[in-house]
N, C-alpha and C positions, 0 to 999 in steps of 0.2 A: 659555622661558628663566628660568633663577632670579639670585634678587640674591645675593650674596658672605655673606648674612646667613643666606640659606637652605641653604647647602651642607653637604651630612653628610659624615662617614669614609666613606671608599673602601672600607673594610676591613668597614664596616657590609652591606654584600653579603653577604658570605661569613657573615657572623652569621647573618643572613637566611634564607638557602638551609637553611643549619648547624640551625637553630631558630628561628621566628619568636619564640618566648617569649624567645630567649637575645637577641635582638634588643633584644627591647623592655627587659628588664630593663635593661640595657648601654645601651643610647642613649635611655631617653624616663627611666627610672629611675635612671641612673647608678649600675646597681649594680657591683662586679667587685672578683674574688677570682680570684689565681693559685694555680696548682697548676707542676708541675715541667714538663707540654706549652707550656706560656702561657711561663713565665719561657724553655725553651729558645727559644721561637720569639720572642720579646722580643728576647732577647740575639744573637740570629741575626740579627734586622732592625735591630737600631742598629749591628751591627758593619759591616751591609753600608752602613748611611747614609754610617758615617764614612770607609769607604775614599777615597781621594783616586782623583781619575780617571786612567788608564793609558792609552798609547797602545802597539799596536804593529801590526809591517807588517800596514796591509790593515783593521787595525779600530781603534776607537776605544772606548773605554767611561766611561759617565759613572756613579756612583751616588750615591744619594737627591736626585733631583730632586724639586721641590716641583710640583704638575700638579692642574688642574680642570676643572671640564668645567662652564659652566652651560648645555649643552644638558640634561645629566642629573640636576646640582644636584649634585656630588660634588668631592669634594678631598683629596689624599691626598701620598703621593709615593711613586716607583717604588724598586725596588731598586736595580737596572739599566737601563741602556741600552745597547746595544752598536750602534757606527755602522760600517758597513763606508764603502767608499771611492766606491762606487757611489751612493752617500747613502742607502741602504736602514737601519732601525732596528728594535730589534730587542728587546722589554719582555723583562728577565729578573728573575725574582721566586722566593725561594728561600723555601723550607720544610723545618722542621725534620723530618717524618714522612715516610712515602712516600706514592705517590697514593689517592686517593680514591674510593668510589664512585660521591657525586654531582658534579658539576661545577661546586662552588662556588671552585673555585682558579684552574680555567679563566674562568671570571664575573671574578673578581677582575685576573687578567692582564688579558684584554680590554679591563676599564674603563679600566687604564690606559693602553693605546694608544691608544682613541677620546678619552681628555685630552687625550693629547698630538697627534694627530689635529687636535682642537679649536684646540690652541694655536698649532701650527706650521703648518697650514690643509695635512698631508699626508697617505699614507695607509701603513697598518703591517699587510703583509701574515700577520705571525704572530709570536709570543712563546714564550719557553721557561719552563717553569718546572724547577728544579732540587731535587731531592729529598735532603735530611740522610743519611734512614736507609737509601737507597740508593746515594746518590754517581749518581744518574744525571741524566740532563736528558729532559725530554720537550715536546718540539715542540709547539704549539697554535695549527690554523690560524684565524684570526678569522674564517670563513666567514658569509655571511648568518644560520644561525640562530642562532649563539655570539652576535651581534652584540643580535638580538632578546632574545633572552634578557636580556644585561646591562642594554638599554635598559627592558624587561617589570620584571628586576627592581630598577632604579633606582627607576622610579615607584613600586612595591609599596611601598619602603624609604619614602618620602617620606611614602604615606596612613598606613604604618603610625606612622610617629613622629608626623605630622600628627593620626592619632586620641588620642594620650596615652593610650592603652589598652592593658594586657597580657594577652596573650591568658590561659587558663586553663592549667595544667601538665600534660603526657601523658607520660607515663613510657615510654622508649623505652630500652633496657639497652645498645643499642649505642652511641647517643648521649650519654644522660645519664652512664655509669659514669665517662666518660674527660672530662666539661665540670667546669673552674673554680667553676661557679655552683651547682653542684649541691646546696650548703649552702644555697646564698641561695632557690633555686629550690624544692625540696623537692616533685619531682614524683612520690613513691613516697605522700608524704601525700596530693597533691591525689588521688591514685588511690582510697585508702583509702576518703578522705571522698565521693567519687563512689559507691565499693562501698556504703559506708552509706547515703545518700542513695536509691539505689535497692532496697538493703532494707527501706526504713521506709516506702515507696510503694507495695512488695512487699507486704506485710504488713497494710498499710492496708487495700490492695484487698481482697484477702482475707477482712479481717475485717469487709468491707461486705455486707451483709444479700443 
């Protein structure tokens, strides 16, 4: 269990999965620079805080509740919540892009159901997440390994902020071209300086008798 002192961003996950570098700069560094993906998805998430909650026949929806979890040490708040009448709940979490290859959105949903899981001592069979540049919703069962995974990379999140260490920069074109930090980061140099580095050890050897 963690104290209220030790609890990181929810959203700190999906940095995680996203890039451990991009992690660390952002939570152990406090670095961050928007670009036009960050501000859409900015303005996506407070628009959804501030809706006021709606009722109609058969559901319920609340959004931006405040939610933590100190089994995992995490605290955040959800988009949505949708309650049917049944008392079934239901995390809905919107983003501005469409889905993703790795499963850090999914990670991200999930945390927030085992919160609220936490909080309300019940259980949330599945979450939707809803996509901007598609207009679609897509279903995510929290099955046993979605569940591990979040809790796997809760803890990672934790040693990683815990070490005050950033990792080194690897330059990834799919990743990097489209990240915020990619100024602050400058993983095209740390490459560079790698290439040199094993030139001059190259050359070394070589000129060793």
């Amino acid at each position: 269990m963690y104290d209220d002192d030790d609890l990181l961003p929810l959203s700190a996950l999906q940095h995680l999965l996203f890039c451990e570098r991009q992690c660390a700069l952002i939570h152990i560094e406090q670095a961050w620079a928007e670009n036009s993906f960050t501000a859409e998805g900015r303005l996506l998430h407070e628009r959804a805080h501030s809706e006021k909650g709606e009722r109609r026949p058969g559901k319920k929806k609340e959004f931006g509740m405040p939610i933590r979890s100190l089994k995992l040490g995490l605290i955040g708040k959800t988009d949505a919540v949708e309650y049917g009448n049944d008392g079934s709940a239901l995390v809905v979490e919107y983003k501005r892009g469409k889905p993703k290859r790795g499963r850090e959105d999914e990670v991200q949903l999930c945390a927030q159901a085992l919160c609220l899981e936490e909080m309300r001592n019940t259980c949330i069979q599945s979450g939707v997440l809803f996509y901007g540049k598609t207009r679609r919703r897509k279903e995510v069962a929290f099955d046993t390994e979605l569940r591990a995974l979040v809790i796997n990379t809760a803890q990672r999140l934790h040693e990683v902020v815990a070490s005050g260490k950033t990792i080194r920069a690897s330059y990834e074109e799919a990743k990097c071209a489209h990240c915020s930090l990619l100024e602050l980061c400058l993983p095209a140099r740390g490459k560079r300086e790698r290439s040199v580095t094993a030139y001059v050890e190259r050359m070394t050897k070589e000129a060793e008798p």
